[in-house]
C-alpha positions as a Markdown table, in Angstrom:
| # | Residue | x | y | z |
|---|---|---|---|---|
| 1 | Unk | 144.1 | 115.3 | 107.7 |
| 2 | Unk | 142.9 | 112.0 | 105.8 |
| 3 | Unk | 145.2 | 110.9 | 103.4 |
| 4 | Unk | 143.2 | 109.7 | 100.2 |
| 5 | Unk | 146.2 | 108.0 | 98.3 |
| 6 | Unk | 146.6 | 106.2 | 101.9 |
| 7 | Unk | 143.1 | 105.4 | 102.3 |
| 8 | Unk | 142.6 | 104.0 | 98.8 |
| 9 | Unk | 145.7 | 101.8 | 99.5 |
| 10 | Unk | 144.5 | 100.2 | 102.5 |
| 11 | Unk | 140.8 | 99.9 | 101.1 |
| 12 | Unk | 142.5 | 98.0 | 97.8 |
| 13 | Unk | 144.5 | 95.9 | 100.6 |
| 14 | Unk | 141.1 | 95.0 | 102.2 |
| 15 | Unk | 139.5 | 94.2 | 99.4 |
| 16 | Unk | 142.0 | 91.0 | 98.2 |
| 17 | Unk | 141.5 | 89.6 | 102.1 |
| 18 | Unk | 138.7 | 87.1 | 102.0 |
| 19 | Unk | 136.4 | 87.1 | 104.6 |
| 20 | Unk | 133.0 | 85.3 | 104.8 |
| 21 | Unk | 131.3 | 84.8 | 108.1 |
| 22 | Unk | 133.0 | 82.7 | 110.2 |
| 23 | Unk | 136.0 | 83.1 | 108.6 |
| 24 | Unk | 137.3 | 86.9 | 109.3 |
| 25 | Unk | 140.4 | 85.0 | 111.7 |
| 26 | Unk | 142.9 | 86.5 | 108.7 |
| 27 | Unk | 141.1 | 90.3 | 108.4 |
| 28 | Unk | 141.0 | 90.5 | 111.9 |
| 29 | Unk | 144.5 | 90.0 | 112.7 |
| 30 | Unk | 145.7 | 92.3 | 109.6 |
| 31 | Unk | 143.8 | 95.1 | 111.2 |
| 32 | Unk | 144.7 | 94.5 | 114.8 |
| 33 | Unk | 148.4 | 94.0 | 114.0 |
| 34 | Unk | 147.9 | 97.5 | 112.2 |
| 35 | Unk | 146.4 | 99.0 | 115.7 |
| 36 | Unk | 149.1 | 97.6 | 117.6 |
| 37 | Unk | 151.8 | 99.3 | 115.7 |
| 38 | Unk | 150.3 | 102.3 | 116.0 |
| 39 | Unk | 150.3 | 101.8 | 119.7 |
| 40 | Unk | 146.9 | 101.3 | 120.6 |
| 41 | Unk | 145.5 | 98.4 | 122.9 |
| 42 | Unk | 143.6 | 95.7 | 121.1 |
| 43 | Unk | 141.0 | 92.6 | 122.7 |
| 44 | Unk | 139.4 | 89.9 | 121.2 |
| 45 | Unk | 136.4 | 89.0 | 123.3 |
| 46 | Unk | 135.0 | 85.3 | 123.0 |
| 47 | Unk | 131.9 | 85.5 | 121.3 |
| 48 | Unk | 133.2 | 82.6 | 118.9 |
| 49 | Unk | 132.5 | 80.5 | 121.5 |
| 50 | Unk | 128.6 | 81.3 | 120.3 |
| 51 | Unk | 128.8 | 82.3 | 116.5 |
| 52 | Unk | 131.1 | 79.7 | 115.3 |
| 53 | Unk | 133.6 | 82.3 | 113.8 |
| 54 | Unk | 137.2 | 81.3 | 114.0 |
| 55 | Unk | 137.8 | 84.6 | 115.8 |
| 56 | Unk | 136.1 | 86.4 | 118.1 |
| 57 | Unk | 134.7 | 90.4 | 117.7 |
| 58 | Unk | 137.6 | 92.8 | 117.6 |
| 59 | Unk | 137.9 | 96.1 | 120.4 |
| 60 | Unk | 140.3 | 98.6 | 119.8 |
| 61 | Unk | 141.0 | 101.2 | 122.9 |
| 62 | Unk | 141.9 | 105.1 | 121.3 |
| 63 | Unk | 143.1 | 107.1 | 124.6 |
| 64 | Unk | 141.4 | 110.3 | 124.2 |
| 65 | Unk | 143.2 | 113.9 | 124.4 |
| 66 | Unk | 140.7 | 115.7 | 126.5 |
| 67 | Unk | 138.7 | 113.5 | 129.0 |
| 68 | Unk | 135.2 | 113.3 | 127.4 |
| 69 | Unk | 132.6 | 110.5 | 127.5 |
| 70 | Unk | 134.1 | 108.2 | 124.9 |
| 71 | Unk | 132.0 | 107.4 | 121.7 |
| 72 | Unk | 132.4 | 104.1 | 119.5 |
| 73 | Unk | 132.7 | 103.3 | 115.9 |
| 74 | Unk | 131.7 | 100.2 | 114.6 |
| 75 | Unk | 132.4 | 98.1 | 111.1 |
| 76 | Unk | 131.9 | 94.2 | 110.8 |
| 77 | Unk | 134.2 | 92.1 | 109.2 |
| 78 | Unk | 132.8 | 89.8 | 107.5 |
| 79 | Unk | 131.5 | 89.5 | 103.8 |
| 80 | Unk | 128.4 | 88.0 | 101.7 |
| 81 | Unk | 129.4 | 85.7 | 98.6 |
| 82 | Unk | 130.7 | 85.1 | 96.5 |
| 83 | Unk | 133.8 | 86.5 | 97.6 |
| 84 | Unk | 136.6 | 83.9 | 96.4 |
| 85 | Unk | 139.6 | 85.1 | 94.8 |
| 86 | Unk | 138.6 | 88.5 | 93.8 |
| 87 | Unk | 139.7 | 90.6 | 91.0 |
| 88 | Unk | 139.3 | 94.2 | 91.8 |
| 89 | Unk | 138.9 | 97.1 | 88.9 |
| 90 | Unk | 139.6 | 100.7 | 89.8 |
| 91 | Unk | 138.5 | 102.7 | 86.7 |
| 92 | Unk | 137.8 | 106.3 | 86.6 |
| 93 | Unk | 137.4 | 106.7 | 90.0 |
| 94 | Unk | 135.3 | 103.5 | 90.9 |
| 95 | Unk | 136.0 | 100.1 | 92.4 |
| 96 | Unk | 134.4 | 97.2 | 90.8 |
| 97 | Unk | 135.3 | 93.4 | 91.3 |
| 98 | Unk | 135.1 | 91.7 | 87.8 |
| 99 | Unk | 131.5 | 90.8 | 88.1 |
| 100 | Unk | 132.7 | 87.0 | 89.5 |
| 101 | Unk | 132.3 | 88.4 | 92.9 |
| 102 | Unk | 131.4 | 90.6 | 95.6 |
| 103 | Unk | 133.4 | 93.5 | 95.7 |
| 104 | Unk | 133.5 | 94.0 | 100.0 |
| 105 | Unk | 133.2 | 97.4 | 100.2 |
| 106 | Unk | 130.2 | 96.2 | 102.9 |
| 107 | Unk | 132.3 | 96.8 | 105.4 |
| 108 | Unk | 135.3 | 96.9 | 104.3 |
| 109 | Unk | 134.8 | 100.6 | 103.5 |
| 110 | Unk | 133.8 | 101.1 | 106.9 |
| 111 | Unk | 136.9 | 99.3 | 107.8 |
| 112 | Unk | 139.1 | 101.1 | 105.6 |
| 113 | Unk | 138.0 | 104.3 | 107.6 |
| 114 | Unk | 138.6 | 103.5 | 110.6 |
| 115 | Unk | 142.3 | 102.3 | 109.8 |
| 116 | Unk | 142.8 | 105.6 | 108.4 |
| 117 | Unk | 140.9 | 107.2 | 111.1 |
| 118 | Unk | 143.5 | 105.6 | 113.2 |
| 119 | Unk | 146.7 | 106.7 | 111.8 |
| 120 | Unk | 145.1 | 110.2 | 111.4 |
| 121 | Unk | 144.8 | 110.4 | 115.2 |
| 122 | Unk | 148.7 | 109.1 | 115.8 |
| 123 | Unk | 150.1 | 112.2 | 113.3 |
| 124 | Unk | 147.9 | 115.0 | 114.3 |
| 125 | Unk | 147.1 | 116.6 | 117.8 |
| 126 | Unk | 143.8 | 118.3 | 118.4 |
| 127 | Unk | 141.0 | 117.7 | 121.0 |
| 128 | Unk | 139.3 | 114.2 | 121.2 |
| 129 | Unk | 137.4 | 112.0 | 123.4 |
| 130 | Unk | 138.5 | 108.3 | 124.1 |
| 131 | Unk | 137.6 | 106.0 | 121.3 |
| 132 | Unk | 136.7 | 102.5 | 120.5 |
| 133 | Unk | 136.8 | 100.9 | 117.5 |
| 134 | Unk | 134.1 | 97.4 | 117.3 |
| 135 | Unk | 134.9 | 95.3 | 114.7 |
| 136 | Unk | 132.1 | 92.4 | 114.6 |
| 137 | Unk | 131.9 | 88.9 | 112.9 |
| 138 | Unk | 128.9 | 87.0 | 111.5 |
| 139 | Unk | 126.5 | 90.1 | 110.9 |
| 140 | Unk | 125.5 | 89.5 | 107.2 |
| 141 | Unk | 124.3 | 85.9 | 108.2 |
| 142 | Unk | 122.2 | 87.3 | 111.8 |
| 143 | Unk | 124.1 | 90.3 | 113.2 |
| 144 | Unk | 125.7 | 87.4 | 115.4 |
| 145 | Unk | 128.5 | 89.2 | 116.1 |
| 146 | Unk | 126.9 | 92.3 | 117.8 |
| 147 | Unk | 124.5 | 90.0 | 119.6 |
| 148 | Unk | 127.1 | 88.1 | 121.4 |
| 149 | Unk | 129.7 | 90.9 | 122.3 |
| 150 | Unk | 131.2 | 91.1 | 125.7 |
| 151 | Unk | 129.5 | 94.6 | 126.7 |
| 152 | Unk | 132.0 | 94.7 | 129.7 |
| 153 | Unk | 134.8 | 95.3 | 127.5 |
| 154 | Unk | 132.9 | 98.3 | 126.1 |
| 155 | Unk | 132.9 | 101.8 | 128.1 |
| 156 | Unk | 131.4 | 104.0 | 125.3 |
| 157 | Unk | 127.1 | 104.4 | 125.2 |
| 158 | Unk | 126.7 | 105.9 | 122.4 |
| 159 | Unk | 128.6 | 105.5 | 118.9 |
| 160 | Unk | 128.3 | 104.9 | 114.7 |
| 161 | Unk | 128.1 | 102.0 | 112.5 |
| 162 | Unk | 129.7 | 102.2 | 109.0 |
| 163 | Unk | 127.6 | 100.2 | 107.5 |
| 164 | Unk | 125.4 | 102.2 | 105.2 |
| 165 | Unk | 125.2 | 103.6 | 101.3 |
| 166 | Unk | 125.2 | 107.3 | 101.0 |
| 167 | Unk | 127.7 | 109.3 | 103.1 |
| 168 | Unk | 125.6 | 112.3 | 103.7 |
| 169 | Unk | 123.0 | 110.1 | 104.5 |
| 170 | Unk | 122.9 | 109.0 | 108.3 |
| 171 | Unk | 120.0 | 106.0 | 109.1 |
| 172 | Unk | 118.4 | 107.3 | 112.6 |
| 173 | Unk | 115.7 | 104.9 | 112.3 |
| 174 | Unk | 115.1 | 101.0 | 111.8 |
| 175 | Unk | 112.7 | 98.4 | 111.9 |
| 176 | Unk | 112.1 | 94.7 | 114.2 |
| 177 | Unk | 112.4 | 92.0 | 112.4 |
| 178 | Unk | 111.3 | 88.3 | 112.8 |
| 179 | Unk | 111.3 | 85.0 | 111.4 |
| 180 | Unk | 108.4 | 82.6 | 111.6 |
| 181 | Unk | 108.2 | 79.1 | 110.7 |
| 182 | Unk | 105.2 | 77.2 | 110.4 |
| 183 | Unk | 105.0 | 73.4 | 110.0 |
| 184 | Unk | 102.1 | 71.4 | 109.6 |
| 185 | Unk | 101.7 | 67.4 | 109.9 |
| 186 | Unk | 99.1 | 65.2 | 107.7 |
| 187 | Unk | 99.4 | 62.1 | 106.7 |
| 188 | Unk | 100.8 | 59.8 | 104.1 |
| 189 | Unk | 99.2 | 57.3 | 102.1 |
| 190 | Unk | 99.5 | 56.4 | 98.6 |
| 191 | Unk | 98.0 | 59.1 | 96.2 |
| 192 | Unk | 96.7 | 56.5 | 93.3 |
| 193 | Unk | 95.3 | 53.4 | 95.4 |
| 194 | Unk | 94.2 | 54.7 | 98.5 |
| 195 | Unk | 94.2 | 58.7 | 99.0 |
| 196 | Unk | 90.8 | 59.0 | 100.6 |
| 197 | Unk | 93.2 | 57.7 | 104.2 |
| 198 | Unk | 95.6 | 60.7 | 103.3 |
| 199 | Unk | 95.4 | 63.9 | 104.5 |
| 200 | Unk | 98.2 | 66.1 | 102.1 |
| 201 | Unk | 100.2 | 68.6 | 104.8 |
| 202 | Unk | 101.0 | 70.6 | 101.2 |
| 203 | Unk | 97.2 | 71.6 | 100.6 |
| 204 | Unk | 96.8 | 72.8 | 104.3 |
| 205 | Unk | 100.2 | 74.9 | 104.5 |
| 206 | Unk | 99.2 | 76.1 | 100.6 |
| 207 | Unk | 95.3 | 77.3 | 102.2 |
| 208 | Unk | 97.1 | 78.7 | 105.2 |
| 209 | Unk | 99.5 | 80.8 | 103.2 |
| 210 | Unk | 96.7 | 81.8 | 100.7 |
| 211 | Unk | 94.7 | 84.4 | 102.8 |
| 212 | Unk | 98.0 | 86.2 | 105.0 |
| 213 | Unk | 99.2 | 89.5 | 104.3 |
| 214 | Unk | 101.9 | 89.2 | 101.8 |
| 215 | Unk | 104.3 | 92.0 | 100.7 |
| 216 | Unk | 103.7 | 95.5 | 102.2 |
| 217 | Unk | 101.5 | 95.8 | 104.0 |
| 218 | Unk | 101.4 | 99.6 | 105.0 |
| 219 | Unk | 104.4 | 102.1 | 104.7 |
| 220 | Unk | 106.3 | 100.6 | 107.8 |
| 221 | Unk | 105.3 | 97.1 | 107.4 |
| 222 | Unk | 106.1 | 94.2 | 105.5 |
| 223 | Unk | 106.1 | 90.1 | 105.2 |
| 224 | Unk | 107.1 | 87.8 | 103.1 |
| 225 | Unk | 107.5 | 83.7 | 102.5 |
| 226 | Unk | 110.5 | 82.9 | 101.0 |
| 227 | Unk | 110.8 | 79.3 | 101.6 |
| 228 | Unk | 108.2 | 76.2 | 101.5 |
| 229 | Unk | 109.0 | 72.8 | 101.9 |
| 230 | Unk | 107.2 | 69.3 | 101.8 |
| 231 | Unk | 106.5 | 66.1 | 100.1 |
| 232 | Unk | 109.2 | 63.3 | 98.9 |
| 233 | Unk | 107.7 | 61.6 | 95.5 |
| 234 | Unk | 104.6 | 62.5 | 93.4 |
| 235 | Unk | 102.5 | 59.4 | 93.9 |
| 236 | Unk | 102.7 | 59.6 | 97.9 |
| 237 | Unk | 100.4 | 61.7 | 99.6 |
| 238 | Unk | 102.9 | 64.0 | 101.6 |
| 239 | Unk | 102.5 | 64.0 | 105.4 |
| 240 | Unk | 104.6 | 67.0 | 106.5 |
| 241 | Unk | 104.8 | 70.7 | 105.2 |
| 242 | Unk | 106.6 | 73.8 | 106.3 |
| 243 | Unk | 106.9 | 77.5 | 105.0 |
| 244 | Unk | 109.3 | 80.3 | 106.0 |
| 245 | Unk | 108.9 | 83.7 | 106.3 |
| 246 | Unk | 110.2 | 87.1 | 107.8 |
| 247 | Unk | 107.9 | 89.9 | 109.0 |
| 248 | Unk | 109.5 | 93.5 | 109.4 |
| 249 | Unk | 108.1 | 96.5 | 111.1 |
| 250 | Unk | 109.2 | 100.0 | 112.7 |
| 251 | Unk | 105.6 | 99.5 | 115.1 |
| 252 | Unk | 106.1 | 96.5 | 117.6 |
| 253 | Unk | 102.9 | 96.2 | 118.0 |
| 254 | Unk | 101.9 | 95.8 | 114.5 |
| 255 | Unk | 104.7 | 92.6 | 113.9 |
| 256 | Unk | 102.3 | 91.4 | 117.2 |
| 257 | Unk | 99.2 | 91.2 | 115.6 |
| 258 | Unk | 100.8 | 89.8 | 112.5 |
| 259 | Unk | 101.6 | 86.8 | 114.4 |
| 260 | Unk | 98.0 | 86.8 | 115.7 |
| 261 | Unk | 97.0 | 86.8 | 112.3 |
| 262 | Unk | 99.4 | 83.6 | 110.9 |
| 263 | Unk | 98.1 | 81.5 | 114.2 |
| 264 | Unk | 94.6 | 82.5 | 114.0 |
| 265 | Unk | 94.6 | 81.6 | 110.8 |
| 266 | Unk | 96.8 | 78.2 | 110.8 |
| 267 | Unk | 94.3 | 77.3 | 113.8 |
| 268 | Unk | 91.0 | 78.4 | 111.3 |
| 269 | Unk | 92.7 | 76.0 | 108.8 |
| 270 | Unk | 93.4 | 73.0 | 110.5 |
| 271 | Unk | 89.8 | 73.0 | 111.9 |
| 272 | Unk | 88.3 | 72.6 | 108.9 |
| 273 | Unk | 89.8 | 69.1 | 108.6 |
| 274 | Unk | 88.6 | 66.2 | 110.7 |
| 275 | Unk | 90.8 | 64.5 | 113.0 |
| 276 | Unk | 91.5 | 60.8 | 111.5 |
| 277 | Unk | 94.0 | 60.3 | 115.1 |
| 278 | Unk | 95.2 | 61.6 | 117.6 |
| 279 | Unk | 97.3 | 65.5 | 116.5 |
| 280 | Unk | 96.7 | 64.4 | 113.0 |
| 281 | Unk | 96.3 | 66.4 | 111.5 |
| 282 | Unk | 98.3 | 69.6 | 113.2 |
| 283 | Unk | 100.3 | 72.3 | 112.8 |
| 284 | Unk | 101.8 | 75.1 | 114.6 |
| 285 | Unk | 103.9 | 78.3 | 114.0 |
| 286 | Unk | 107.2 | 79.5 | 116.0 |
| 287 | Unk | 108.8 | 83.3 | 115.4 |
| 288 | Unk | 111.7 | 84.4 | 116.3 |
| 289 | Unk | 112.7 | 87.6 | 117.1 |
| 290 | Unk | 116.0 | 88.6 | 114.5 |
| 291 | Unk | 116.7 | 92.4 | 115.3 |
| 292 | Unk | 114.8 | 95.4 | 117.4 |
| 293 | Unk | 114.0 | 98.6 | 116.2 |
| 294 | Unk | 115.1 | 102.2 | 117.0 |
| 295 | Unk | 114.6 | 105.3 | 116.4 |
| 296 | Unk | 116.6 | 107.9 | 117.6 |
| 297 | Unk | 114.9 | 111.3 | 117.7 |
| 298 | Unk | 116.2 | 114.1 | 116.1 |
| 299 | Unk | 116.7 | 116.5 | 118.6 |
| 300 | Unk | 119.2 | 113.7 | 120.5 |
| 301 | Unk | 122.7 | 115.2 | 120.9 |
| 302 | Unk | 123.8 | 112.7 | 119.1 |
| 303 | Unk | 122.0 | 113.6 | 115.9 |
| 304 | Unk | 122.7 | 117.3 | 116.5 |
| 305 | Unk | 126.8 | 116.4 | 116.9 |
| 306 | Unk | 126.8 | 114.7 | 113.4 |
| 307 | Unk | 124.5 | 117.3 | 111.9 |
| 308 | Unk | 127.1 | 120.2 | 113.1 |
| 309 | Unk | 130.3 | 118.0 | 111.8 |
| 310 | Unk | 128.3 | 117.7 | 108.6 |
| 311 | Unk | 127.7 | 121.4 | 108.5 |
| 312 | Unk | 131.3 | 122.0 | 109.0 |
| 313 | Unk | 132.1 | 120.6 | 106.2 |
| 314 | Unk | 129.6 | 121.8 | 103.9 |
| 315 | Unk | 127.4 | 118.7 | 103.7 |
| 316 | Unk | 123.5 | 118.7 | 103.7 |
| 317 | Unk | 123.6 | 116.0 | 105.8 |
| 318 | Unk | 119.9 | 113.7 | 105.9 |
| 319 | Unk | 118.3 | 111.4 | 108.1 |
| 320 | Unk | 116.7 | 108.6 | 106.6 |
| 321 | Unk | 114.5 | 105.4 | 107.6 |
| 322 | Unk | 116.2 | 102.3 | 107.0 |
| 323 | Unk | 113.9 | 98.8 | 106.5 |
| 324 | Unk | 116.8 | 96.4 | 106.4 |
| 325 | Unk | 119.1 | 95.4 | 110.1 |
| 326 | Unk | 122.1 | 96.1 | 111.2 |
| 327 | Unk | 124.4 | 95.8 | 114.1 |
| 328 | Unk | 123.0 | 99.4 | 115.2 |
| 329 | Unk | 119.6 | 97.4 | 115.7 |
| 330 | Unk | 121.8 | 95.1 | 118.7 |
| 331 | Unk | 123.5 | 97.6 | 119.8 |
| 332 | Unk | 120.8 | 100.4 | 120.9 |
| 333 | Unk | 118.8 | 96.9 | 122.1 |
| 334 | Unk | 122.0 | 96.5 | 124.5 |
| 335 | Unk | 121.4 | 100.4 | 125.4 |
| 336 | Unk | 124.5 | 101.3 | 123.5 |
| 337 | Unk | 122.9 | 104.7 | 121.1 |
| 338 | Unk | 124.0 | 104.2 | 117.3 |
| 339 | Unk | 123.1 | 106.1 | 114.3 |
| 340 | Unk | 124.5 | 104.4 | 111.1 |
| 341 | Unk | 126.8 | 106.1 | 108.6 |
| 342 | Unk | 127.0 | 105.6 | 104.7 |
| 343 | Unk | 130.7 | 104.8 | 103.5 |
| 344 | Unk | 129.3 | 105.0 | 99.4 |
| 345 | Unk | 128.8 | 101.5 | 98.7 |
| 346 | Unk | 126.6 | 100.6 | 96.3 |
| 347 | Unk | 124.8 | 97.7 | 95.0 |
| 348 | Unk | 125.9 | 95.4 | 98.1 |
| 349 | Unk | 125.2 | 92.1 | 98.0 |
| 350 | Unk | 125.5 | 91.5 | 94.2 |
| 351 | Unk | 128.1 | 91.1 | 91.7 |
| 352 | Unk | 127.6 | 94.4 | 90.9 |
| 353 | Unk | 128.7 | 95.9 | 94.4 |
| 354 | Unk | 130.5 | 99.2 | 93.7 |
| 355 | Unk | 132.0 | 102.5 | 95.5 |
| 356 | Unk | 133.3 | 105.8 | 94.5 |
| 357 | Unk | 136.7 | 106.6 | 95.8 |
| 358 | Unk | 134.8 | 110.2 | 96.3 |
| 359 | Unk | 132.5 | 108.9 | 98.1 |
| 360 | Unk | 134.6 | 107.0 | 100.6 |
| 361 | Unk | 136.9 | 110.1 | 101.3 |
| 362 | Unk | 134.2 | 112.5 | 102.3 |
| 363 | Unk | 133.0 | 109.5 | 104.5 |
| 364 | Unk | 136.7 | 109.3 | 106.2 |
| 365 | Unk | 136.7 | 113.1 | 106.5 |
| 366 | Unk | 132.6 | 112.8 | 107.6 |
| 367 | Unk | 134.1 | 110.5 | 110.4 |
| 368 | Unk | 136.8 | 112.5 | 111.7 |
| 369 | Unk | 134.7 | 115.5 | 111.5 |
| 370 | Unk | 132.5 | 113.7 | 114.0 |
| 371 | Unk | 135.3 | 113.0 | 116.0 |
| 372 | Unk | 136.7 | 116.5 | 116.1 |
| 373 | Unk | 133.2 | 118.0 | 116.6 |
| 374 | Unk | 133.3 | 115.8 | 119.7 |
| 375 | Unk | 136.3 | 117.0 | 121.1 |
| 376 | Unk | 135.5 | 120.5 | 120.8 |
| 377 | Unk | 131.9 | 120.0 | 122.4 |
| 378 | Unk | 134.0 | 117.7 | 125.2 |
């Protein structure tokens, strides 16, 4: 039932829309204008209002043909960079942008898919359950999108996000993420005439940061600083300092006592200094929780309905731990159940970004697989 030549056509169309976050107002519309023909009922919701995006998330209402619990299928619109004025290569079976930019197949695969997954359902009767299709803005800079979606418009609880590498791979399982920020005051004075009434905020934030836990820490646990920050000229002692980092973990508990650690040890530091004033010096540390993880078993019915599609079809069909985030994280936070689907993009987020036209028609036929495997379960 899916059309590749159709498929590949509306993927290449895709691919020459630019999109970064924020800026998915001309994608959006494309695609819901597409919908619309077809006869299905579109919504914007107004979760602009919160992510700055010139449009809001996308929903797209697919009546069903049995009545069913409905499921959900979700792709986000927006893009990494660089992504201006691409030049896409299709040789031997592969798309490629000219190594100038991203290429977009994350998600514009995933988007791709579900277009054609659309049209499929308009030519061809057969049993299915009402779908929605969630299009989201903002993910690649803080799954944004996702987080502010207006659940009401939303009937499904349980669905798939295209948003992943190998098609017969399907991501069950995720970590929590968070960011942390720790800042740390001294004070100034000038480093050649008088440094003794100094106190240097870089040395403190440099001892803090020298006994954490960097890199990984055990197989389900990692943290890493990625940004530092202090000082203005050379010959001035500098009186402020701040690091950044991100911590990631599939055990709460251990991302917990990893913030333990960073305070107990920013407090051990910053006693070891005498106090020439009152808070000088200080510091302190604020995290912030970015995504939630989840792990759905896999004896859930929702794992068992994509491993039967997959068997179907003659796929070995995997589940796999995934350390990165994703709008699936948001979504099973909100109580909405997601396993994540590869559409065979590779290499995303570089220059060097690349899919198999293969690869992104067994995921299309993966999906509707899914879909039919629904219908006949009802």
């Amino acid at each position: 039932m899916i059309n590749p030549d159709r498929l590949a056509l509306e993927f290449q169309t895709l691919l020459y829309i630019e999109s970064p976050s924020k800026k998915e107002g001309k994608l959006a519309y494309y695609i819901a204008d597409i919908f619309e023909v077809l006869g299905y009922k579109c919504f914007f919701d107004r979760s602009s209002e919160n992510t700055g995006s010139e449009v809001g998330n996308l929903i797209v209402k697919i009546p069903g043909t049995i009545s069913s619990n409905p499921i959900f299928f979700c792709a986000h619109l927006d893009t990494v960079g660089p992504c201006e004025n691409p030049k896409i290569i299709f040789d031997e079976g592969i798309y490629r942008s000219d190594g100038k930019t991203i290429l977009g197949a994350d998600d514009k695969s995933g988007i791709a898919i579900l277009v054609e997954i659309a049209k499929v359902l308009k030519e061809n009767i057969f049993n299915y359950p009402p779908i929605e299709f969630i299009f989201t803005t903002c993910e690649e800079i803080g799954l944004f999108g996702a987080k502010y979606l207006d659940l009401s418009l939303i009937d499904a609880k349980e669905g798939f996000v295209l948003d992943s590498e190998n098609p017969t791979e399907v991501i069950n399982t995720a970590p929590s993420s968070y960011q942390f920020e720790i800042e740390i005051k001294g004070k100034s004075a000038h480093a050649g005439l008088e440094p003794e009434k100094g106190i240097n905020a870089i040395q403190i934030i440099s001892k803090v940061l020298a006994d954490l836990p960097l890199g990984r820490i055990d197989e389900e646990t990692t943290m890493n600083v990625g940004i530092i920050n202090g000082g203005n000229y050379v010959n001035i002692i500098p009186n402020y300092a701040s690091a950044k980092g991100e911590m990631r973990s599939h055990k709460e508990e251990k991302l917990i006592n990893l913030q333990k650690t960073i305070q107990n040890q920013l407090n051990k530091v910053i006693s070891l200094y005498p106090k020439i004033e009152e808070g000088i010096p200080s510091g302190k540390v604020k995290f912030e929780k970015i995504f939630k993880a989840f792990n759905i078993p896999l004896d859930d019915p929702l794992c068992k309905l994509v491993q039967k599609a997959g068997e179907k079809l003659g796929l070995n069909i995997t589940f796999k731990r995934r350390e990165g985030g994703s709008d699936a994280n948001v979504f099973n936070e909100y109580g909405l159940k997601s396993l994540i689907l590869g559409t065979g993009m590779q290499k995303v987020h570089t220059t060097e970004e690349f899919i198999k036209l293969k690869d992104l028609i067994i995921a299309a036929n993966f999906v509707l697989e899914i879909i039919k495997t629904k219908g006949e379960m009802g």
